[in-house]
Structure formats: structure tokens, C-alpha cells
C-alpha positions as CSV (number, residue, x, y, z in Angstrom):
1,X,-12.6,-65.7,-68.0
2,X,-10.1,-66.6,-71.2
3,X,-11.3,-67.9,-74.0
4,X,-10.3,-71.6,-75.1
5,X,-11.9,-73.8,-78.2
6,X,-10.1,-76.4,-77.3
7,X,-12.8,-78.7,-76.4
8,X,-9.3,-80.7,-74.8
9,X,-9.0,-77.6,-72.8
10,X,-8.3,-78.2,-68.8
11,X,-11.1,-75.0,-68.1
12,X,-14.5,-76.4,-67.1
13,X,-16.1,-73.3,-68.9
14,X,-15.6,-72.3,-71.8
15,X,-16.5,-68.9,-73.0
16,X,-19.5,-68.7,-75.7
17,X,-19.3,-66.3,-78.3
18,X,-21.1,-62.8,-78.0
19,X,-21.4,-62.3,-74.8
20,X,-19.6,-59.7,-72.6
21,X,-16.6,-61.5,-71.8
22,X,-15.9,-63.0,-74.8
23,X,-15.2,-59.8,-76.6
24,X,-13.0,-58.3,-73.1
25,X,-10.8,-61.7,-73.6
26,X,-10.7,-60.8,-77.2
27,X,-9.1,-57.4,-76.2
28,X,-11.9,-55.0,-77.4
29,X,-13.6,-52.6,-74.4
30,X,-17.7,-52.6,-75.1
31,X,-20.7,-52.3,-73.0
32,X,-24.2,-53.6,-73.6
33,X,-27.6,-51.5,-73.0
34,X,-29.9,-54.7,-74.3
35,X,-28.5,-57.8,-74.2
36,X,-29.5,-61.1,-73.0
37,X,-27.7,-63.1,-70.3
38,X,-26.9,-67.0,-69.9
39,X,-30.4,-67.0,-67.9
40,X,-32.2,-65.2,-71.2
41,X,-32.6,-61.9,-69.0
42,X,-32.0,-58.2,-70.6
43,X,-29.2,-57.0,-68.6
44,X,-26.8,-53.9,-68.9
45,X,-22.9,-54.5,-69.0
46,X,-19.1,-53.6,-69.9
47,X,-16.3,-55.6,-70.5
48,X,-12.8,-54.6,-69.9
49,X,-9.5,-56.4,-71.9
50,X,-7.2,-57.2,-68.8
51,X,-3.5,-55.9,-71.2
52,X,-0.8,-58.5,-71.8
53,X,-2.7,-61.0,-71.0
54,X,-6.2,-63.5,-72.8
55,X,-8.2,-62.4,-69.9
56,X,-10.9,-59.8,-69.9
57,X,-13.2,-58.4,-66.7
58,X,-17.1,-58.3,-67.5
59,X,-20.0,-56.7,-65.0
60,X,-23.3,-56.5,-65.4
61,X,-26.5,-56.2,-64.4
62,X,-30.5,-57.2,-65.2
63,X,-32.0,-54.2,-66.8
64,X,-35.2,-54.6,-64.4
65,X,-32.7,-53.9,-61.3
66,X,-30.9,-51.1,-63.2
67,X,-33.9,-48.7,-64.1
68,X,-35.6,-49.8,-60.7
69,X,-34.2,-46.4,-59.5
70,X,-34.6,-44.0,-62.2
71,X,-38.0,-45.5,-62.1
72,X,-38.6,-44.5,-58.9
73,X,-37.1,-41.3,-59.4
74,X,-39.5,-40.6,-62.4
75,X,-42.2,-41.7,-60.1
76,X,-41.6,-39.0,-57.2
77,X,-40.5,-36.7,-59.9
78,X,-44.2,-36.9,-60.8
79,X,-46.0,-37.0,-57.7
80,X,-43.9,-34.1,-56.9
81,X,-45.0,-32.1,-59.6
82,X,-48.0,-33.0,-59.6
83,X,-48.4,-31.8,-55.8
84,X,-46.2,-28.6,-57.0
85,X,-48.9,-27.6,-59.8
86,X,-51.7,-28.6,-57.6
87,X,-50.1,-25.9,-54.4
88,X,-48.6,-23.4,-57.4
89,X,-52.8,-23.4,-58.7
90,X,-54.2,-23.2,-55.0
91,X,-52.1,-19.9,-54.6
92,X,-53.1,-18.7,-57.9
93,X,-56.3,-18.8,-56.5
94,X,-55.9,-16.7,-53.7
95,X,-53.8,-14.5,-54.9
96,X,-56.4,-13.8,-57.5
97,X,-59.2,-13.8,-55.2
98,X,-56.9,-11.3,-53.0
99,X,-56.7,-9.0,-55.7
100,X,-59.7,-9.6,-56.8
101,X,-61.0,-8.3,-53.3
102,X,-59.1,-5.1,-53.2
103,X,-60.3,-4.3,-56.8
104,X,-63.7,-4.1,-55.2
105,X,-63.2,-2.1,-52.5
106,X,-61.3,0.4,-55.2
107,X,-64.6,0.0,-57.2
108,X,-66.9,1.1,-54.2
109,X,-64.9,3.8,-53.0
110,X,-65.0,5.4,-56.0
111,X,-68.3,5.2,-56.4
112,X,-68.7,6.8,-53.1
113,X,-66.5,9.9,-53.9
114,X,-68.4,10.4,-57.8
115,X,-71.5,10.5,-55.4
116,X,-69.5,13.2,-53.5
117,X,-68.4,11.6,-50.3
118,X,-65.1,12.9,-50.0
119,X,-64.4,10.7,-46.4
120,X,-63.8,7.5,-47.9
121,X,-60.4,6.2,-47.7
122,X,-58.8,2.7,-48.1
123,X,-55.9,1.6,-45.8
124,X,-52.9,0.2,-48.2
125,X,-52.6,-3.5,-47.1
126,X,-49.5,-4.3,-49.5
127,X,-46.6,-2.9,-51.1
128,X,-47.6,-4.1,-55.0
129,X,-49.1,-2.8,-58.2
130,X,-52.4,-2.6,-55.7
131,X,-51.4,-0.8,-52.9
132,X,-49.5,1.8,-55.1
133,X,-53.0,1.6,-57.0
134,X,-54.7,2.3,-53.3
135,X,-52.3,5.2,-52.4
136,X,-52.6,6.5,-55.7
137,X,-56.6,6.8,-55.3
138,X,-56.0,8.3,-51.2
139,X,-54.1,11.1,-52.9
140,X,-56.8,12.0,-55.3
141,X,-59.3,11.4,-52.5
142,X,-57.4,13.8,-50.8
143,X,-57.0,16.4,-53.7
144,X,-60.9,16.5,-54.1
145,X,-61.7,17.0,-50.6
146,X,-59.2,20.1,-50.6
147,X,-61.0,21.3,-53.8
148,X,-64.3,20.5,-52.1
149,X,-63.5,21.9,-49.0
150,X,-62.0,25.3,-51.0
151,X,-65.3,25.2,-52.9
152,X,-67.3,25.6,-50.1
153,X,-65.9,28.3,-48.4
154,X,-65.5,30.2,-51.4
155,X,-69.6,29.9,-51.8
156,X,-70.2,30.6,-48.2
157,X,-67.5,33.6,-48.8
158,X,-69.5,34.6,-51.7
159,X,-73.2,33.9,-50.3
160,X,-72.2,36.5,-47.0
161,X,-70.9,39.1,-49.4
162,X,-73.9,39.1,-51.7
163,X,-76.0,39.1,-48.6
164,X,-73.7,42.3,-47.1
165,X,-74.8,43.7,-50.2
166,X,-78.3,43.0,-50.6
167,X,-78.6,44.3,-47.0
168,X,-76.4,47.7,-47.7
169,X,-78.9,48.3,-50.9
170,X,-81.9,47.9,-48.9
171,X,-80.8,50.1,-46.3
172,X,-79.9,52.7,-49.6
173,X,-83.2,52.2,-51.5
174,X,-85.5,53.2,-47.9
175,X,-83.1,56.3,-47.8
176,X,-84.5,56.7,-51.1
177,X,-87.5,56.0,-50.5
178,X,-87.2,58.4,-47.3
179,X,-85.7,61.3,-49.3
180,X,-88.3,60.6,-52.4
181,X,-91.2,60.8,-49.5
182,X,-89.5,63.9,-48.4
183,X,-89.4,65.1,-51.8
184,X,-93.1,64.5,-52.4
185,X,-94.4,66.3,-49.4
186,X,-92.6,69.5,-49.8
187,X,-93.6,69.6,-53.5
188,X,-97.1,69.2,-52.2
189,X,-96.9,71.6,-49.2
190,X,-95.3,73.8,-52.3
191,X,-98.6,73.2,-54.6
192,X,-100.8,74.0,-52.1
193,X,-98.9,77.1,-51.2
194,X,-99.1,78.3,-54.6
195,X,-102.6,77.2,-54.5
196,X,-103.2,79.7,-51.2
197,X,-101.0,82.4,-52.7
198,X,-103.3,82.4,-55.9
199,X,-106.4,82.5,-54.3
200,X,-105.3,85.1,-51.8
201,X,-104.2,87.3,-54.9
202,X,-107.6,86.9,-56.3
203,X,-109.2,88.2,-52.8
204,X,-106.9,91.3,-53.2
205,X,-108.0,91.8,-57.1
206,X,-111.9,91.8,-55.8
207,X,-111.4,94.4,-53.1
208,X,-109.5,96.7,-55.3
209,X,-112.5,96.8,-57.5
């Protein structure tokens, strides 16, 4: 458009202050975020000065039809992460419940080994904090049952080497016993031949006389 006040003027429109165009034809370059157009609507525009010449280029557009998009991007942007909170809570869930689970079974195994079953043993079923955790626990599983087991044989080792001895003494003390039985009888059978001796020395002292 170019602007003309001559109300003589051969153009049928004449271009009203304020407005987009009026200010390109004017030579200045501006654009509009809020203002109204000749229909009263809040629309968005620019106006360019076309150089050399009266003429100037305004576009535009009604506010309404400009943020319908970003509107609508908000919107999805939303649902979206809404739905991505909603799935991101769901799998904190299970992943809690998951580890949750294995905690347990950590619990009750080592219950069963402070109770002294040494058999129990978990089967890692991941490579994180928790199956470390579970490998961690089979090795000490695994150290105690060696200890255990080394334990064991070192009291049945013990037990048949004090029973050896207790058997060797026995067989000692009844040779003691033997030999002390022996003892006693040929002290006796000595008493009593000192007994026969003496009273056969008397016999021989009466027939003297």
C-alpha cells in the first residue's frame, strides 16, 4: 500500500495511521506481537519498507491461528510427560520391588548359614550392586563351609586319637593291674613261707630240748 492524505487522491484506500503498513510505507521495519487488525482481532505482524520507493510490504496473522500450534505442542508436550512420569514411576516400582525381592532372599540365607546350614546358596540373577552383593555372600558361604568342613575332621581326627589313647591306657592299667595281682600273690605265698619257716624253727627248738 502507499500512503496518501490527499482525500483528492485517485487510491480507493487510504492507509490509516498505526497499523502495519503505515509505518513500512513510512520506511521504518517493525513487527507487532499484540495488535489489533481492521476486523478488531489480536494479530501478529511485520512490515517491510519496499527502498526507493512510498511503498512498504505488511504480513500478518490472528494471534488465535499463530499459537494454535505451540498450543498444541504444549498440549502433547504434557500428555507426554505425563505418560513418561507415569511409565518412569511404574518401573520404579518394580525395580524396587525387584530389589526388594533379592534383599529377602539375602536375609533368609543368612539366617540359614548363622543357624549353621552351610548348603544354602543363591544363584546371581544380575550383574549390579545385588548380584555382586549375592556373589559376595556365595564366597563367604563358601569359606565357612571349608572352615566347617576343616572343623569337623579335625574333631573326628582328635576324638579317634583320644579314643587310641584311652584304649592303649586301658590295655596299660590291666598290665598293671596283672603285674600288681602278681605282685600280691608272691608277697603272700612269701608271708606264708616265712610263716611255715617260723613255725618249723620252733618244732626244731622243742625237740632239741
Amino acid at each position: 500500500g502507499r500512503t496518501d492524505t490527499d482525500p483528492d487522491s485517485p487510491l480507493k484506500n487510504i492507509v490509516r495511521e498505526g497499523v502495519p503498513l503505515y509505518f513500512a510505507a513510512q520506511g521504518e521495519d517493525r513487527s507487532f506481537v499484540d495488535i489489533l487488525n481492521y476486523r478488531g482481532v489480536p494479530v501478529i505482524a511485520a512490515s517491510q519498507h519496499v527502498p526507493n520507493t512510498s511503498w512498504g510490504i505488511s504480513v500478518g496473522q490472528e494471534r488465535s491461528e499463530a499459537l494454535q500450534v505451540p498450543n498444541t505442542l504444549i498440549t502433547q508436550l504434557i500428555y507426554f510427560s505425563a505418560l513418561v512420569i507415569i511409565f518412569v514411576g511404574f518401573l520404579s516400582v518394580i525395580i524396587s520391588q525387584i530389589i526388594v525381592n533379592h534383599i529377602h532372599k539375602l536375609s533368609a540365607a543368612a539366617l540359614r548359614a548363622s543357624a549353621g546350614d552351610f548348603s544354602v546358596s543363591l544363584r546371581p540373577q544380575s550383574k549390579d550392586e545385588i548380584g555382586a552383593l549375592t556373589h559376595i555372600f556365595n564366597s563367604m558361604i563358601e569359606k565357612l563351609r571349608a572352615s566347617h568342613s576343616g572343623l569337623e575332621k579335625g574333631i573326628h581326627d582328635r576324638t579317634t586319637e583320644i579314643e587310641s589313647t584311652k584304649v592303649q591306657l586301658e590295655k596299660k592299667l590291666h598290665d598293671v593291674e596283672r603285674l600288681n595281682a602278681a605282685l600280691l600273690g608272691r608277697e603272700m605265698l612269701i608271708v606264708d613261707l616265712k610263716d611255715k619257716v617260723k613255725k618249723l624253727g620252733g618244732s626244731i627248738h622243742d625237740s632239741s630240748i
